[in-house]
Each structure stands twice: as structure tokens, then as C-alpha cells.
N, C-alpha and C positions, 0 to 999 in steps of 0.2 A: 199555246198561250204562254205567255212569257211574263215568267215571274216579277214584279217589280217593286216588293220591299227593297232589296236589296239599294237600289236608285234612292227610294227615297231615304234610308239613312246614310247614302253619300250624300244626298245633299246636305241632310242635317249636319252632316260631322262639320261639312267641307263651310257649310254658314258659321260653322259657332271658331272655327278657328279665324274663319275672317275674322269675326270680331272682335278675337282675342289679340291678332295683328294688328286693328284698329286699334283700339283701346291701349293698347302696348306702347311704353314710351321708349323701350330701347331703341336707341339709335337706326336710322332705315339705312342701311348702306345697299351697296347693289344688290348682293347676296338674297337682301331682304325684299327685296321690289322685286327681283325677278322668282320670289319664291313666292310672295304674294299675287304674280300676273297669272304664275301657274295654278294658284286655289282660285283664280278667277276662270279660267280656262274651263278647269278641272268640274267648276261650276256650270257651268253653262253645258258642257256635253251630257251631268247628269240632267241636266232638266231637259234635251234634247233627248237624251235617251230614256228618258222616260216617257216622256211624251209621245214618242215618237213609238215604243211598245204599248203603252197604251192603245193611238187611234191603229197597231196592228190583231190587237188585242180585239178592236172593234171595229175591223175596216169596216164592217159593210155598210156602217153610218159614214164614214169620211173619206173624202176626196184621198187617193195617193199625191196628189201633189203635196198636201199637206204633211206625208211622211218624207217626199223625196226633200225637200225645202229642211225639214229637219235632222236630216243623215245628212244634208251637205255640211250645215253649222255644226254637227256631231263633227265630221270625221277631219272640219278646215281646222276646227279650235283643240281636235285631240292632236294633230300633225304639229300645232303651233305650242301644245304644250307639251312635246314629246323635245322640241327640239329649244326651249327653254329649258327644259329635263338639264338637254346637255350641256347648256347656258350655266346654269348652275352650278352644276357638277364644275364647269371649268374656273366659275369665276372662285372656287377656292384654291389654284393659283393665282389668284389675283393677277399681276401684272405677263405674267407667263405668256396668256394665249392672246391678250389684248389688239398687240403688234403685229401677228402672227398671221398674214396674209393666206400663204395657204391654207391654211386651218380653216381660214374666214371662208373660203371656196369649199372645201370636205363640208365645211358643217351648211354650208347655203345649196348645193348642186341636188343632193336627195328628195330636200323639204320642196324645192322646184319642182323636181319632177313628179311628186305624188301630189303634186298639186296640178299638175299637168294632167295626171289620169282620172283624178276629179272632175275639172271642166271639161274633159273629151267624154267622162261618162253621161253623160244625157245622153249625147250620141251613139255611145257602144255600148255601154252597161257592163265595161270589163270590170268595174270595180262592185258594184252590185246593182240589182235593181227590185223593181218592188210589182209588186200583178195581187189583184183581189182574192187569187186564191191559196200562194202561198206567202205572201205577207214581205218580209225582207228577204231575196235571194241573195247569196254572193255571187259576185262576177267570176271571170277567172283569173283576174292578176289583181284579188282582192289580199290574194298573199305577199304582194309588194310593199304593200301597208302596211302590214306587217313587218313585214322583213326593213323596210325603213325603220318604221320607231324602234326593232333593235339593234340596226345598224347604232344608231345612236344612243341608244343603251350603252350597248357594249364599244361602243369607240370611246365614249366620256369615261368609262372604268379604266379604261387601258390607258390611254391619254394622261388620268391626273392621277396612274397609279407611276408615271415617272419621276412626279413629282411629290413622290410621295415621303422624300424629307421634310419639305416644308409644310406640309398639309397635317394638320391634326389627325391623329389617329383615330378619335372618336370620330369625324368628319368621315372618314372611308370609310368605317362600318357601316354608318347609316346611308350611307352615299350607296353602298353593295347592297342591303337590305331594299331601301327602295327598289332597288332594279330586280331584284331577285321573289318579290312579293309581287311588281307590275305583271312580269312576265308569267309568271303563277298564273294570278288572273286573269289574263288572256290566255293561257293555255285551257284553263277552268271552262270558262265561258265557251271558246272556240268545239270544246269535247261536246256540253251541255248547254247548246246556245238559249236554251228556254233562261238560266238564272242568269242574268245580269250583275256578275259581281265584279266585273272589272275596275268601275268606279269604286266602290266598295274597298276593294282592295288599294285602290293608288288615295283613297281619304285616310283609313289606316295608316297609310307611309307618311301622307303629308302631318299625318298625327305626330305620328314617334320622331320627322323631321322636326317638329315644333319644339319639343318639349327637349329634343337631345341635341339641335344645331342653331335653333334659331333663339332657344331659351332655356341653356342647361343654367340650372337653379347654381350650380357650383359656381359658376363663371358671369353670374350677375351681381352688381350689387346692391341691396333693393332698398336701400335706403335714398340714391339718385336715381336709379333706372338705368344706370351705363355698365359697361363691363370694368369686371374689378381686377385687383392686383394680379390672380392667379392665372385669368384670363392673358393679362398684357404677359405674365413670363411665360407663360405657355407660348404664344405668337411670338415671346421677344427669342428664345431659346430656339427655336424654328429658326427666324433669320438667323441669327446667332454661328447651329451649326450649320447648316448650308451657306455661310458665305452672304449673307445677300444683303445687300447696303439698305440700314433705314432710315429715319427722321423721327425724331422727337420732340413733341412742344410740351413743359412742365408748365400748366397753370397754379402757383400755390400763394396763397394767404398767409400772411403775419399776423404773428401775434394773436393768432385764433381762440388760443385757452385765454385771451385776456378779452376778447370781443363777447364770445359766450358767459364767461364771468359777468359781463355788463347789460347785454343781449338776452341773456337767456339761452339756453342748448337750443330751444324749440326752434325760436326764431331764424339761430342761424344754419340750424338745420335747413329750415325753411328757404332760406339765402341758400345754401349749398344746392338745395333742387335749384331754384333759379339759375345760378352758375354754371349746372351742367345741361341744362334747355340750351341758355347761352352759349355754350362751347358746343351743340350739337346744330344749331341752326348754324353756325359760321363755316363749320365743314361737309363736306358733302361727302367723297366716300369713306374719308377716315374714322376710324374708331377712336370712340372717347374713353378710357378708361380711369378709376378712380381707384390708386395705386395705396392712398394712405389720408387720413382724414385731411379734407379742405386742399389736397391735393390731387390732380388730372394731368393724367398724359394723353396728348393728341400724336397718333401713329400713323406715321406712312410710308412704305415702302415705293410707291407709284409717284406722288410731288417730289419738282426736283429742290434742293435746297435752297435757291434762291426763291420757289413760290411758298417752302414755308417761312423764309424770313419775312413776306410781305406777311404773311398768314400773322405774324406774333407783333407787328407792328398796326395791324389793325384790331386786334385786342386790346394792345395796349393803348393804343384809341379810343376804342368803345368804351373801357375801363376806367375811361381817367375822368370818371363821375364820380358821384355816391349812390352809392343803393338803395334802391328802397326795399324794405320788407316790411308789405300794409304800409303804416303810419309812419315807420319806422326809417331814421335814415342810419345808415351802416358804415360807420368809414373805413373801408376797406382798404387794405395796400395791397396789391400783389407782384409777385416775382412771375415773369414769362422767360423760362428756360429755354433757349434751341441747341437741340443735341446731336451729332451726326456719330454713326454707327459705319464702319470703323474708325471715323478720321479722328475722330474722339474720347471716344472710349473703345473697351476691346473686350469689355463681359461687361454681363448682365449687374453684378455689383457695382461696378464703375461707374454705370448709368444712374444705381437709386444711390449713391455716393456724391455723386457731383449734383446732382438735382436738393436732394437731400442739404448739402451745403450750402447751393446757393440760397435757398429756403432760410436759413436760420442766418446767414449771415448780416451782418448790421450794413445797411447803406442807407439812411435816413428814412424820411417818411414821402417818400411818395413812389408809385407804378416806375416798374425800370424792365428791358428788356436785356437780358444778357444772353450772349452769342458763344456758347463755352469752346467755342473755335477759335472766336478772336479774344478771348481771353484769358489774360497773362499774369491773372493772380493764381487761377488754381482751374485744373480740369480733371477727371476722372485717373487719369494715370499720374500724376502728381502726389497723390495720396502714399503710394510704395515710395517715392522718394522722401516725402517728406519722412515717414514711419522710420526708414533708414538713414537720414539724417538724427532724429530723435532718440535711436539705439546708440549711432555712433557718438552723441554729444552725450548720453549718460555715462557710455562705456570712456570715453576720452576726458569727464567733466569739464566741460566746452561751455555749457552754458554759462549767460552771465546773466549776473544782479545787478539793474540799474536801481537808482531811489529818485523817487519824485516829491520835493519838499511840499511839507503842509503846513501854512501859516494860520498862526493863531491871533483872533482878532483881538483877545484880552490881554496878551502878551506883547501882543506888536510885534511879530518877528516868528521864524521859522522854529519850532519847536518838536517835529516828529516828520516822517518821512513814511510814505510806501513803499516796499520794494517790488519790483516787478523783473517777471524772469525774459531773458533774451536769446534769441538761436541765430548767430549765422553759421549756414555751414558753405562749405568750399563747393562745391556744386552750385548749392541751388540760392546764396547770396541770404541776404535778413528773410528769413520765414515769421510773419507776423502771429502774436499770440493767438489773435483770434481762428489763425490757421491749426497751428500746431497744438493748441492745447486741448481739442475737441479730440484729435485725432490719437493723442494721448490716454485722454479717459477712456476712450474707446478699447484699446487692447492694452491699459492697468499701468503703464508704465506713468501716470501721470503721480502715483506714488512716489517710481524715485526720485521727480523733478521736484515734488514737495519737499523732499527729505533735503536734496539737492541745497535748495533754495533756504530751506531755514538754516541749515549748517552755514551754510556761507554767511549769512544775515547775523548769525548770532558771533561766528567768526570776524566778522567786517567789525563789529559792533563793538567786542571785546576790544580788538586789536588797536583801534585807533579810537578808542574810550570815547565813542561820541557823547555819552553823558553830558562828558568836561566840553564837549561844544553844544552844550543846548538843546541837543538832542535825545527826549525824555523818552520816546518809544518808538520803535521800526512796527510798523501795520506788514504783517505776511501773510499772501491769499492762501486758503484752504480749500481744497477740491472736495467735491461733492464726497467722492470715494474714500478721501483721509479722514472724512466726518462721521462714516461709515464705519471704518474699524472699531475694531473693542479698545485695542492698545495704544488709541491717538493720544490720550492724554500722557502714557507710561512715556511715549517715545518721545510727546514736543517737550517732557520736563525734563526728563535726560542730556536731552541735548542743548535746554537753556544752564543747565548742572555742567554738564561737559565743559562749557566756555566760561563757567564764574558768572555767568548775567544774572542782575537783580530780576524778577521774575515779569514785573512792571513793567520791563524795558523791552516785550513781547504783548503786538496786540496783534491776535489773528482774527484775519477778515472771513466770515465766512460769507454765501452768498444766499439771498431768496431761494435759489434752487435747493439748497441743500438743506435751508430747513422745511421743505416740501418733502423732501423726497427721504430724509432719515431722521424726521424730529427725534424720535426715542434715544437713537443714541446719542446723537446730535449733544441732546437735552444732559446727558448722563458725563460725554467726557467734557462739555463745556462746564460743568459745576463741580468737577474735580479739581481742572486748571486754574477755574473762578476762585476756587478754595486756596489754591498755592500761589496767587497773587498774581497770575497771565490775566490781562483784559481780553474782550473780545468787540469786533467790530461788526453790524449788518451789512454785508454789502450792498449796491443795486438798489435800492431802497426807491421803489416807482414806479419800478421797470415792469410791471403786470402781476407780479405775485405776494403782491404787501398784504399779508395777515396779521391784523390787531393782535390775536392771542401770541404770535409769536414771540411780538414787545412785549407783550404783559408775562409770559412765561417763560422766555429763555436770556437769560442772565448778562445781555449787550452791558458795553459801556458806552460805547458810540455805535450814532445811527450815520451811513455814508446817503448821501442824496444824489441819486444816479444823475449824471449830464442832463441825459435828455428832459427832466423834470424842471431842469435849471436853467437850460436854453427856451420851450417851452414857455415858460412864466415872462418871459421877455418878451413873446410873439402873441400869445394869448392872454386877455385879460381872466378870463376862465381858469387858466392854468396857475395863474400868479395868485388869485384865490387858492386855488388850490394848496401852492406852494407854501403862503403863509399861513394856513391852516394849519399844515402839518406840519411846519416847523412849531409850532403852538401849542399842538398835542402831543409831539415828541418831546417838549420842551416841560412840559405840566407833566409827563413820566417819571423826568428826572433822568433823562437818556444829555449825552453830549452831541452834536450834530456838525457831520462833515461834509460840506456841499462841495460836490465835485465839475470837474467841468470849467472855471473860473478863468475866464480869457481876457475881461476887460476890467476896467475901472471901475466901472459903471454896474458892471455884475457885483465886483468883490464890495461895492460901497452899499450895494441894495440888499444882498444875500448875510452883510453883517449888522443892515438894519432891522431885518427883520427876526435877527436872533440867532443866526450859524456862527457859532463859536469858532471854527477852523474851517479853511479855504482852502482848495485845491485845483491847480490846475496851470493851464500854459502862460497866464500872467505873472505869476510869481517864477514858474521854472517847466520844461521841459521834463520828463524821466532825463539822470543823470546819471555817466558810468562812475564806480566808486572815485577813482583818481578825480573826477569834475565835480563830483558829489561833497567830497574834502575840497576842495578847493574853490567852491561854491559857498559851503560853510565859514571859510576862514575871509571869505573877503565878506 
């Protein structure tokens, strides 16, 4: 009699992980359909072999046909899932065995012939047969059958233990345990053919596969359903060091912390699952992963780079809607990155560097593809040059101080200036600020260029007495990090002392970020300097991070009205409400207001009816080097 619990909780296990593959939204790549064919396979032989020890269990009520009919679909769907086994096993080389003709011959010549000794057993009964009295006989070359499914065992071991640089190491172990628990079980069963645990045993594998290859909790991210950061540098560091060329598509969102501020987290959280269904239905074997919020890299080693640049221009196709979530419409911008590994970058930092970049970088308001190949503002290995540019113009005092006039509407005439900092270096020709100053803050040195920049400002200032030409105060930007210190106030007073400057004759600009990110001290040295007669300026003012208490508690004397709020108001009537609101409410503070941006007539005639006391921007003057800047004043 032949035991057959065992059969039935294979089948049980081998149902409830189907379902958990159904029900599962991570991404189906190959890996994952040929390991789902095999819990289907794996399915069908237990209920064959169940069944099929059962009516042996009670021949004497049923026909043997009815057993031989179920040993065929037993032993046709265990051969076909022995040699998906090694389907598997190969396709974590991914593109490795693909091509790979012979291969394709080893792995098809076996599973022929034990299919061969199947359909001639009617006739011969070498492989088994079945008689009323002892129930299931083995044939004699039923050890072929055998001997195939660990041909294939062990050739898929040995095979993608060559490539066993690129292969995750988690991936082998469990890859060797399967094979190592299969063959167990068949040796089990083969000693005490009454228990039936072979199934048993390969539901087990397919278990600990589920939970450690097809769904390690580390390497998901379960807020989308896709694989996360650690995930992609784990594969990215694989290619990496073995050499092996890849492809990267960056899907990322702007301006997200200002979309959620408006949205609500929930919403576009709920927008983010949508995003990554979207980026999973448009790819087929590539992996989506979600590297950093409202950020996705699409990876592929196998597409050649011309089929993912169609890839990123049919996103940005699909893309170039609005969203909905529910009710809700979303206007979304995003940036589609395409990256080539090595032609492009050459580590793994390079990669979230330039991605990263292009992400924040300003190019207006709508969907753009950037191709960081053919592009000649900035790509991953740029960044060491720029960083050594930036040493060399501290270490040399290279940079320069342009001023950009700001006219004032009650005065009629130019009356204060901003200064802003400049780098060319000899290499690498004008590096723009929005390049360079990022990459500054980043490893601290954006301290000296602050130091830099006032010293010269307060030096240009003294020097050529701009007072005596009309020039009541230079505006000089503050970094997030100089807002930061304890000793900002000690060191910008010193150095307006240093040069004899009236203290007035200094308005530093700080920015929204930075009263986000260090109000307390922020708060602390700006009411020292406030005391010793320095003004100060809000920069940005629109730009996503405009907090009322900030006006109400930290001690401005002027509010700056970023561009884009300015440009804006002209294109939208929406926005032009907007605009004259908050010059309205900025104005009933008792704050002064500097709208920047100011290109035409028509702007500087609208923006000083509506109550902006000083004008900034390209109709009055370009930024000016000091020599054009004097000589800009005098005429």
C-alpha cells in the first residue's frame, strides 16, 4: 500500500504558492514564468501520482489502463519539469546561454530520448509496467529516467557555476539546495517506494525558491511591488565586475515634495503604484527597480541600445498626458534618462550621479528625454572634472564676481545689484552654476566659495565706493551649509569690518532650502547680523517650499519672486491670481519685493503695477563682469 499523505500536502503546498505567484505583483520576467510552468508541472504529477497510487492501492476495483494513462502524464510533465529545472537554473545567466546552440542540442537530445522510451514502453514495458498483482513494476532501463533528470541536475550546477561572477550568490545556494533536496527524494522513495515523497520534497524547494529567489523581502520594495535599490546594485555590481555591458532607463518626477504638499503623500503614493504597473507592462524581460523615491531604473543587459532608446521615447509618449489618480488630475513632469554602462559611466556612483542630476536639474516644464551619451552638458565622469576644476579655482582664486543690476521702481533707476559667482576653467571652458554649485555642497568646499565671493563683494564694493554711484547694497547668495554654522554671523561681520563697509551695504540672500533644512540656526545668526545692521533677502520665493511662518518669523527684509512664478502669471490666468495675491500678502507684512526674471516691457510694466518695488532680470541687464558692471553704472 502506498502511502499517500505525503502527495497530498505537495499538492497543498504547490496550490497555495501558485497563488501567491498569482496574486503577486512583482514583475513576471522569464526567471519567473518558467518557475511558475514548473509549480504547474510539479502540480499535475502530484495529482497523477496520487491518483494513480491510489486506484493501485485499490486495483481490484479499476481498470489498469487507468494507471498506465496516469504514469504516462506522471513521468511526460516530470521530464518536462526536470528540464525547465535546468531552464531555470540557466536563465540566471540571463543572456549567457540564450545564443548558445550547442547548449540548445545537450539540453534538447536527453529529454528526446526519455521521451522516446516512454512511447515505445506500451510496447516493451522497459521503463515500467503495471499487472493486477503487483501494482506499479519498474521496467529495466527505468534507471534512464533517472539518470536523465540528473544529467540535468547536475549539468545546470556545473554550467552556471562558470558564471558564477555574475550570478548572485544567494541564487547558487538555493539553485544547489533544490538539486540537492530533489535528488534526496528520489533516492528516499527509490529505497521505500511505499512513501511518496518525492513531490513532497521538490514543493519544499519550490517553497524556500519562493521566498529566497523569487521574493527575498530584502530586495523588494513593498510599497510599489518592484525591486528596490539594493536589489539593482547587487545586479548593477555583478555587471560591473565582470565586465558586462548594460543599459539603463531612469524614470523620475519633479518636483515631487511640492506635488505631495498639494496631492497629499497618499495620493501620490497611489500615482507611484500606478507608475510602476506602467513601467512593468511596457517591458517584458527587464527588471523595474525603484532606486529612490518617485524614482525607477528599467535594466537590461540583453536590449541593444538602440531598442532602449525607442523604449524611452515611447514613454515619453505614453507620458505626455496627465494623470489621473481617482478624481484627481496630477501634473506630472518627468525626466527619462538613458544610460550605457561602460560607454558612459564606469561605477556604480557615476550611474546614481548623473541620473540623480539630471533629476534635479531645471529644463522647464514639460516631459524630456536625455540621452547622457549625446549629452554635452554633463555625464557621469564629468563630475571628477568639474570637483578638480573647483579645487583648482579655490586653490588659484580663479573665480569670478559678476553683478546683475536691480532696478527700482520708486527710484527710477538702478539702485542695488546681485552678485553671482563664475568658473571657467582651462579644460573644461564656462562650468554653469547650476553645475558646479551642487557638486560643491556636496564635498563642503561650497564654504570657501562663499567666503570667496563675499570677500571679493565687500572688496569690489569698498574699492570703487559704489555707494557714490547709487549703489545702496550688493545682495550675496548664502549656501544651505554657511546657514548651518554657528560662526556665520562672526565671520560675514568681520569681513564687512575688514573692508570699512556700512553694514547695510550687505543684503545676503538666503534660499527656501535653507530655511527648511536649518531654521534654528538659520533663525539665530540671522538676528545677530539683523542686530548689526546686515539685511537679508528670501530667495526662490514659489519655487515649492514657501512657508507662511517662515515670513512671519525669520527677520527678511526682502522677499525675491522666483522666475518661474513671474513667467507663469503671463501664461496662466490662474497663476497671475496667484501672483498678485502674494505680492498683496507679502506687501501687508511689511516685507520689500523683488521679482526676478524680468525680460520685457510688458512684464517690468505689469509686475510694478501690481506692487514689486525692484525688478530683476535680462531687460534691464544681463549678470555683468566687474569692469562692464562699472561701466554699465557710469553711462
Amino acid at each position: 500500500m502506498y502511502i499517500l499523505e505525503y502527495e497530498v500536502c505537495a499538492i497543498i503546498l504547490t496550490c497555495i504558492i501558485l497563488a501567491a505567484c498569482i496574486m503577486g505583483r512583482i514583475k513576471h520576467d522569464s526567471q519567473f514564468k518558467i518557475y511558475v510552468s514548473m509549480l504547474v508541472y510539479l502540480l499535475v504529477t502530484s495529482i497523477t501520482d496520487l491518483l494513480s497510487g491510489y486506484f493501485i492501492n485499490h486495483i481490484e476495483k479499476y481498470s489498469i489502463w487507468y494507471i498506465y494513462i496516469l504514469e504516462y502524464i506522471y513521468f511526460i510533465f516530470k521530464m518536462l519539469m526536470i528540464v525547465m529545472y535546468c531552464l531555470y537554473n540557466l536563465e540566471s545567466a540571463e543572456s549567457c546561454y540564450r545564443r548558445n546552440r550547442k547548449l540548445w542540442v545537450v539540453i534538447t537530445i536527453p529529454a528526446v530520448f526519455g521521451l522516446v522510451l516512454l512511447a515505445i514502453n506500451t510496447f516493451t514495458n522497459v521503463i515500467f509496467k503495471i499487472d493486477k498483482v503487483n501494482g506499479f513494476v519498474r521496467g529495466k532501463l527505468i534507471g534512464v529516467i533517472y539518470a536523465i533528470s540528473i544529467f540535468y541536475i547536475v549539468f545546470a550546477i556545473f554550467y552556471i557555476r562558470r558564471f558564477d561572477k555574475i550570478i548572485e550568490k544567494y541564487k547558487l545556494y538555493n539553485i544547489e539546495f533544490f538539486a540537492i533536496v530533489t535528488i534526496l527524494s528520489v533516492i528516499i522513495q527509490c529505497v521505500n517506494p511505499r512513501y511518496l515523497v518525492e513531490s513532497f520534497g521538490e514543493a519544499i524547494c519550490f517553497l524556500v525558491l519562493y521566498f529566497n529567489v523569487q521574493k527575498p523581502d530584502d530586495l523588494i520594495d513593498g510599497r510599489v511591488a518592484t525591486f528596490n535599490r539594493k536589489a539593482f546594485m547587487d545586479r548593477a555590481k555583478v555587471f560591473i565586475t565582470s565586465k558586462i555591458p548594460f543599459n539603463v532607463i531612469s524614470v523620475s518626477i519633479e518636483d515631487y515634495e511640492y506635488l505631495e504638499k498639494i496631492f497629499g503623500k497618499d495620493c501620490m503614493s497611489d500615482f507611484e503604484i500606478d507608475l510602476a504597473d506602467y513601467l512593468n507592462s511596457k517591458t517584458k524581460d527587464m527588471k523595474i527597480y525603484r532606486v529612490s523615491d518617485y524614482m525607477f531604473y528599467i535594466v537590461s543587459n540583453v536590449n541593444t541600445y538602440e531598442q532602449m532608446k525607442d523604449l524611452t521615447e515611447e514613454i515619453l509618449k505614453d507620458c505626455d498626458r496627465v494623470w489621473m489618480v481617482g478624481d484627481l488630475e496630477i501634473p506630472v513632469i518627468m525626466d527619462i534618462c538613458l544610460i550605457r554602462y561602460p560607454e558612459d559611466v564606469s561605477e556604480l556612483e557615476e550611474l546614481f550621479t548623473c541620473t540623480n542630476y539630471f533629476a534635479k536639474e531645471d529644463h522647464g516644464k514639460e516631459n524630456r528625454v536625455i540621452i547622457a551619451g549625446d549629452n554635452e552638458y554633463y555625464n557621469g565622469r564629468r563630475k571628477s572634472k568639474v570637483k578638480l576644476a573647483i579645487h583648482k579655482a579655490i586653490k588659484n582664486k580663479s573665480f569670478e564676481v559678476y553683478f546683475q543690476p536691480i532696478y527700482s521702481t520708486k527710484d527710477k533707476k538702478i539702485n542695488s545689484a546681485e552678485a553671482l559667482v563664475r568658473l571657467n576653467d582651462e579644460e573644461l571652458g564656462f562650468i554653469s552654476p547650476e553645475e558646479f554649485i551642487p557638486i560643491a555642497e556636496e564635498d563642503g568646499s561650497i564654504i570657501r566659495i562663499d567666503d570667496f565671493v563675499l570677500d571679493e563683494v565687500c572688496r569690489f564694493a569698498r574699492t570703487n565706493e559704489l555707494y557714490k554711484k547709487g549703489i545702496e547694497y550688493i545682495e550675496v547668495n548664502v549656501s544651505v551649509i554657511e546657514c548651518m554654522k554657528h560662526d556665520m554671523a562672526k565671520r560675514v561681520s568681520d569681513k564687512i569690518e575688514k573692508y570699512g563697509l556700512h553694514p547695510g551695504q550687505i543684503n545676503l540672500e538666503i534660499t527656501e532650502t535653507a530655511t527648511v533644512n536649518s531654521p534654528q540656526m538659520l533663525d539665530i545668526n540671522m538676528r545677530k547680523l539683523v542686530e548689526g545692521g546686515v539685511q537679508f533677502s528670501l530667495d526662490d520665493y514659489g519655487t515649492g517650499y514657501s512657508n507662511i511662518n517662515y515670513l512671519i518669523n525669520l527677520p527678511f527684509h526682502l522677499i525675491k519672486m522666483d522666475k518661474t512664478i513671474v513667467w507663469s502669471s503671463f501664461k496662466n490666468d490662474k497663476a497671475g491670481i496667484a501672483l498678485d495675491s502674494s505680492v498683496k500678502m507679502i506687501r501687508k507684512l511689511g516685507f520689500h519685493i523683488v521679482a526676478e526674471g524680468i525680460e520685457t516691457a510688458e512684464q517690468a510694466a505689469k509686475l510694478e503695477s501690481i506692487g514689486c518695488e525692484y525688478l530683476q532680470g535680462y531687460y534691464y541687464s544681463k549678470p555683468l563682469s566687474q569692469k562692464n558692471f562699472l561701466n554699465f553704472l557710469d553711462d
